[in-house]
C-alpha positions, 0 to 999 in steps of 0.5 A: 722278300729276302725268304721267299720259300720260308713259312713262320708257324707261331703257337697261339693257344690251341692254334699255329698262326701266321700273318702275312704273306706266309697266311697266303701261302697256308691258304694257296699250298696247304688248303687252309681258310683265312682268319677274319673272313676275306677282308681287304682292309686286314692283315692277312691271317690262317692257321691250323689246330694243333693236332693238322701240325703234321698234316700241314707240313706235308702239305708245305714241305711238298710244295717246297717251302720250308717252315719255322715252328715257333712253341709258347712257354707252356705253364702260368704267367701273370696278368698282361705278361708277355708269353715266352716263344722259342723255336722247336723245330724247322722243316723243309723238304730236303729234310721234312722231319719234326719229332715230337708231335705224335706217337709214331707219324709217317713222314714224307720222304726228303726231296733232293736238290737237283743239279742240271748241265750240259756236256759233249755226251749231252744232258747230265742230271745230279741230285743230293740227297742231304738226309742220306748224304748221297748223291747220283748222277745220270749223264748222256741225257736227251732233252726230252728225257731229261724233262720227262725226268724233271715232271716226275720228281720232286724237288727242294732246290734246282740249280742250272748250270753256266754250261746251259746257257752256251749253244753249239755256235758257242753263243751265250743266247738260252731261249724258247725257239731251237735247241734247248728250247723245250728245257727252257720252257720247263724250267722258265716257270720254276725257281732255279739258281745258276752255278759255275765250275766243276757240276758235282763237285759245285752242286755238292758245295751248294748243298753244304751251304743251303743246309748248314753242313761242314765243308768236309761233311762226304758224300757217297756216290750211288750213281748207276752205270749207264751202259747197256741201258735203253733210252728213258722214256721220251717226254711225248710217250710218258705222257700220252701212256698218262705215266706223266699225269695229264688231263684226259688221259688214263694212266696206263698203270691203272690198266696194269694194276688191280683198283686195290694196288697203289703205293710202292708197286705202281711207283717202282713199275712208272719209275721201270717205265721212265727209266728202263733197266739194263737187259740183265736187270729185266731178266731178273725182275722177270724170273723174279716174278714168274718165281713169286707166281709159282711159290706155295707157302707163305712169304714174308710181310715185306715192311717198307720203312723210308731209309731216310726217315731212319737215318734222321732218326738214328742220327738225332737219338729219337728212335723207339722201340716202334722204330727198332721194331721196323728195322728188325723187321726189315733186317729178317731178311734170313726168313727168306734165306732160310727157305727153300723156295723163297732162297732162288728169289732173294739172290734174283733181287739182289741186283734190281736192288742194287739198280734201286739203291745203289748199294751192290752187296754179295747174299752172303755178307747182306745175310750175315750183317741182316743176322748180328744187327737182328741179334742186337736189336734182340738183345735190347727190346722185347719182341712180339710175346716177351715180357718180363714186366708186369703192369702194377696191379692193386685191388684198392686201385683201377686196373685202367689206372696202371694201364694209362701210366704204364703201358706206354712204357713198360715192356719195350726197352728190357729191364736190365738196360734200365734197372734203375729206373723200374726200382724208382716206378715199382717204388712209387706204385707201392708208395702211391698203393699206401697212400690210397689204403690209409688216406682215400679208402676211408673217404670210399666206406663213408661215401659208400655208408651214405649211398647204400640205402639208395642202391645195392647191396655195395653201394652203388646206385641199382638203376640207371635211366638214360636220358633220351632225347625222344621215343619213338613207337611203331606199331601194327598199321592198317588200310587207310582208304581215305588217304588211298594207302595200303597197311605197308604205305602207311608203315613205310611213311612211319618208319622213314620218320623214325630212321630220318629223325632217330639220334644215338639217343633216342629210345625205337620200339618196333613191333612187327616190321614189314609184315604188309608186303611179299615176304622175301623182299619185306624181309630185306627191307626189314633187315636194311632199316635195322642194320641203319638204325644199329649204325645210328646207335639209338637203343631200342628193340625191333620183334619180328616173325620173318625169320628169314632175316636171320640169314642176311648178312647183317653186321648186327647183334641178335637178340631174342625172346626167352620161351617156355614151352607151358607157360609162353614168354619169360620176358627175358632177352637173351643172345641169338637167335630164334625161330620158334614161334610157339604157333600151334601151342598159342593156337590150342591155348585160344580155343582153336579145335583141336581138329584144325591143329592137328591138320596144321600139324600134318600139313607142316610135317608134310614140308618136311620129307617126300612120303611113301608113293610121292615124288619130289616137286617140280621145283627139284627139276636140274637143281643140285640136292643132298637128300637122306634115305631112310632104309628098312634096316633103320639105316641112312643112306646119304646122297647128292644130285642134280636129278632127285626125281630120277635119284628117288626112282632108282633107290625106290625100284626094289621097295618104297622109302621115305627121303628127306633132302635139301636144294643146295646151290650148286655141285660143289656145295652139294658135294661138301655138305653130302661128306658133312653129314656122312661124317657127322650123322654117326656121333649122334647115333645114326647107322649109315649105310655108305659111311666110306663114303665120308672121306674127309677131303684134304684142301691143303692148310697152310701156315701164315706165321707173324710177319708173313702174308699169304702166297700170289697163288690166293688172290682172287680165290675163295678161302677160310681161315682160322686166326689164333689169338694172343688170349688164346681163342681162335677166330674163323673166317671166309673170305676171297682176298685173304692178304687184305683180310690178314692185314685187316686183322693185324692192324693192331698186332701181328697174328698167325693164320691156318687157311686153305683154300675152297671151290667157290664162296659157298662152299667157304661160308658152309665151311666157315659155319662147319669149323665155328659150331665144331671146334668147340666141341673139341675144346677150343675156346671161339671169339666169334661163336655167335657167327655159327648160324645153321644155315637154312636151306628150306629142308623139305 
């Protein structure tokens, strides 16, 4: 009861426990279920595992409680001993950070403790932030605004001033009916303290006593000037635009803002809404914007990083080079002074920046301080692509092994900060090299010696059989009158056995898959099944004749069947795709007269080009076309239209020609694909006859170097891009949300991208196949080459 707020987290093996009151607390703020069931007879238990520590104590420090963890001595203790526990960290939402428990963690940002009072310009708000020893004061506030302000933040601690309590008559009475009345209803339902004497200065010697401070520890004054500011947004109307959440009611900023925008954006504009800027300020923002709008190159990766999660950690020395890296990154604010259309948009920001963080700095002196703090981080850590610390290497030893030990350290604080330490490392590493040679690599060649007669040639065991949990065989199906179902009822209801049932470790065979119904639709059925399968992650091996599956979009690897032309199958799987089926040379091998093979043969040919006296099909009618004209100078003439007919007819008015062509869909695809074959069909020794027609058409590449994303200009546009490496191989893609696609991609390291922009999503999945089977032919290595799939269109 003396700690109402406090919760005690007690290791216990793979667990943090508490007991009590404080498990109550577990189950209600962070979701957690109680030990032992719901017993009424028990003590009251709950606790979370190990790795949810984090996870947990966000969800308490944001329901203001504060929490003690309490860590068990770790190591071997004798029978019936008491474990040794001692404290290892207290969190509380003034200051919500632990260290320790992972690699790099997110943490909430601090909540303030926030001060309340009454004056003759009316309501005045402070709040202390203790973790950046700041504090602001917003005064000549109205009551709705100040509770319209108090529903929208959150806080650690609420002090009402005595001033509060004293109306107009001078009266002591602070009750729900007349003025004061809607504050008090606000504030009835929460834990609050009262306070006496001057507001900040009181507020400020609260905050040193709650959190253990000095009494001569300062704070600095961010406060804004309220002048010449509109009112804030009243109580009434942030809650019927749902900029204060409530039941039934949309929030405006869904409206304002696409599906895939949250975080900072939409908190930066309801912060706007609740507390409008200054005219100037508006102005600013404004001509900010309009300016983003307009710009074509590509803008720095604005990192975000919490300012109070630095300071904590600059403060108590937990900082890594990960964290180092951050403010680097943050500090590069040159990146912008430095270019020409980014440098008006770094001076429009300096005061909204101000109003946000009441910091008022001039460009020049913000750039110089961002330029020596860069430099020095600079001077310590490697950045991106700098190393002068290879990882240990030994022929005797796994590379994995020195991967796992050393990778975790090496190549972030450079050498010459820590000499002595690499000498120890590189010392061990050759002690650890020797040992092996003398002592294990002997033990290997006896084992090895003993082994090999049950596998290869060095040892090793030659085959290994998985273990499968079952075997599941389809096969072709047939009619099944008695049941009154067709062949693709029946392989339906087996399939949906085999999908239902399948694990990662059973063993599919199919043979055939959807053959019994119409073939485009069986085709997607087909391609479904094995794209489910594939994510089940069974092993197993699905043929087909529909080769129209090639061209889904499966997120699939494909296989297929080596053949040779004589002899039929090789009975060898190999990477890609085939759609050779050998038909006509099965056919004559089983005795087909040779009468009906070669009709076969002219019949299929005659699908292939519009013959001497023919005209295009019916089917060509208003649909856009790329067709070649085979001239009597043994020429090609390369064209496009949306009129074949008409097109044939006119080139056919002085002599008959033969044509082949393509139905495309669209002008614009027809346009691309028309300039594609005029400027490839000469390298492989065709004669055109309108080569000047091939210009390459020029869509303007841009850069997207480390630590930039691309321009407002490409949101919602079709675009191919090409992703360079860090092993040097490049990767081609297209995409319509190109900033998503280049955050996808670097979250694991930053990368540069070459992209450009295209007419529509067709004209960017030809270009993409364009660049994936060219490139390397002019000698760049591809780390998605097997994406490069001729598109079929159906030539005819």
């Amino acid at each position: 009861s003396k700690f109402p707020r406090e919760v005690l987290l007690c290791r216990v093996g793979e667990f943090y426990e508490s007991l009590g009151f404080d498990a109550c607390v577990l189950v209600e703020h962070a979701g957690l279920n109680p030990f032992g069931g719901l017993r009424s007879d028990s003590i009251p238990r709950a606790g979370c595992p190990v790795i949810n520590l984090r996870q947990t104590l966000d969800d308490l420090t944001r329901s203001g409680f504060s929490v003690c963890i309490v860590e068990e001595v770790q190591g071997p203790t004798q029978a019936r001993s008491r474990k040794g526990r001692f404290i290892s960290g207290h969190a509380h939402p003034g200051s919500p950070y632990v260290f320790g428990l992972d690699h790099d963690v997110e943490f909430p940002e601090p909540m303030p403790v926030v001060g309340i009072s009454r004056s003759a310009k009316g309501y005045c708000m402070v709040s202390v932030l203790e973790t950046m020893k700041i504090f602001s004061v917003e005064d000549g506030l109205t009551e709705e605004a100040l509770v319209t302000k108090l529903r929208t933040c959150c806080y650690h601690y609420l002090f009402l001033h005595a001033s509060l309590r004293h109306n107009i008559s001078g009266t002591s009475r602070w009750g729900e009916f007349g003025e004061g009345g809607l504050l008090w209803a606000e504030c009835s339902g929460r834990c609050f303290e009262w306070f006496d004497g001057i507001p900040v200065e009181e507020l400020l010697s609260k905050v040193r006593e709650l959190y253990g401070l000095d009494h001569e520890a300062s704070f600095r004054s961010v406060s804004v000037p309220s002048e010449k500011r509109p009112r804030p947004l009243y109580l009434g109307t942030a809650t019927q635009i749902g900029v204060i959440p409530t039941e039934g009611i949309p929030s405006l900023l869904r409206v304002l803002f696409p599906s895939s925008c949250t975080g900072l954006p939409v908190m930066y504009l309801r912060d706007l809404l609740l507390n409008p800027p200054a005219y100037a300020i508006a102005v600013a923002i404004q001509a900010t914007c309009r300016l983003m709008c307009n710009i074509s190159c590509s803008i720095p990766e604005f990192t975000c990083v919490s300012s109070a999660k630095l300071v904590k950690l600059l403060e108590s020395k937990e900082a890594n080079h990960i964290e180092f890296l951050r403010i680097k990154n943050v500090v590069e604010i040159l990146l912008m002074h430095r270019n020409f259309q980014l440098n008006p948009i770094l001076h429009k920001l300096l005061d909204p920046t101000w109003i946000a963080t009441g910091l008022k700095i001039d460009c020049q002196t913000l750039v110089n301080e961002c330029e020596f703090v860069s430099g020095r981080i600079g001077e310590i850590i490697y950045l991106d692509g700098e190393t002068d610390q290879k990882l240990t290497s030994s022929p005797l030893i796994p590379e994995e092994f020195f991967e796992d030990m050393e990778s975790p350290w090496k190549g972030r604080v450079k050498r010459v900060h820590a000499e002595n330490a690499f000498r120890e490392v590189d010392r061990a590493a050759e002690n650890l090299i020797k040992a092996v040679d003398e002592d294990f690599l002997p033990i290997i060649m006896r084992i090895k010696a003993v082994v090999s007669p049950l596998g290869g040639p060095k040892g090793e065991i030659a085959h290994i059989i998985p273990h499968f949990d079952s075997v599941m065989l389809h096969v072709k199906s047939y009619d099944s009158p008695a049941d009154g179902k067709s062949s693709f009822q029946i392989e339906m209801s087996e399939i949906r056995s085999i999908v239902t049932e399948a694990t990662s470790r059973s063993l599919i065979l199919m043979d055939e898959i959807c053959r019994g119904t119409e073939m485009a639709k069986g085709t997607c059925i087909a391609g479904s099944i094995i794209e489910t399968l594939d994510n089940i992650g069974c092993l197993g091996v699905v043929s087909t004749h529909l080769h129209g599956i090639f061209d889904l979009p499966l997120n699939v690897k494909n296989k297929s069947m080596g053949t040779e032309t004589i002899d039929g199958p090789t009975w060898t799987l190999m990477d890609g795709i085939c759609r050779e089926s050998l038909a006509f040379e099965t056919a004559e091998k089983e005795g087909i007269p040779e009468m009906v093979i070669r009709r076969a043969e002219q019949l299929y040919n005659s699908c292939v080009k519009i013959g001497l006296r023919e005209q295009p099909p019916p089917s060509t009618i208003g649909v856009s076309c790329v067709y070649v004209m085979f001239r009597h100078d043994n020429k090609l003439y390369v064209g496009q239209t949306d009129d074949l007919e008409g097109r044939v007819r006119a080139h056919r008015s002085k002599d008959g020609m033969q044509f082949l062509y393509v139905v495309v869909p669209g002008k614009s695809v027809a346009s691309e694909l028309e300039t594609l074959l005029i400027n490839q069909l000469p390298s492989q020794g065709f004669q055109l006859a309108n080569k000047a027609d091939g210009k390459h058409r020029n869509f303007g590449t841009s850069k997207i170097g480390l630590r930039e994303q691309p321009p407002p200009s490409t949101i919602g546009v079709s675009c191919v891009y090409v992703m360079f490496r860090h092993d040097n191989k490049l990767y081609v893609g297209q995409t319509d949300d190109l900033e998503g696609r280049v955050r996808a991609h670097r979250s694991k390291d930053g990368m540069q991208f070459l992209y450009v922009v295209v007419p529509g999503k067709s004209v960017a999945s030809e270009l993409e196949t364009l660049l994936i089977n060219q490139l390397p032919s002019q000698g760049f290595q591809l780390a998605n080459k097997a994406d490069g799939k001729h598109r079929n269109f159906g030539t005819s």
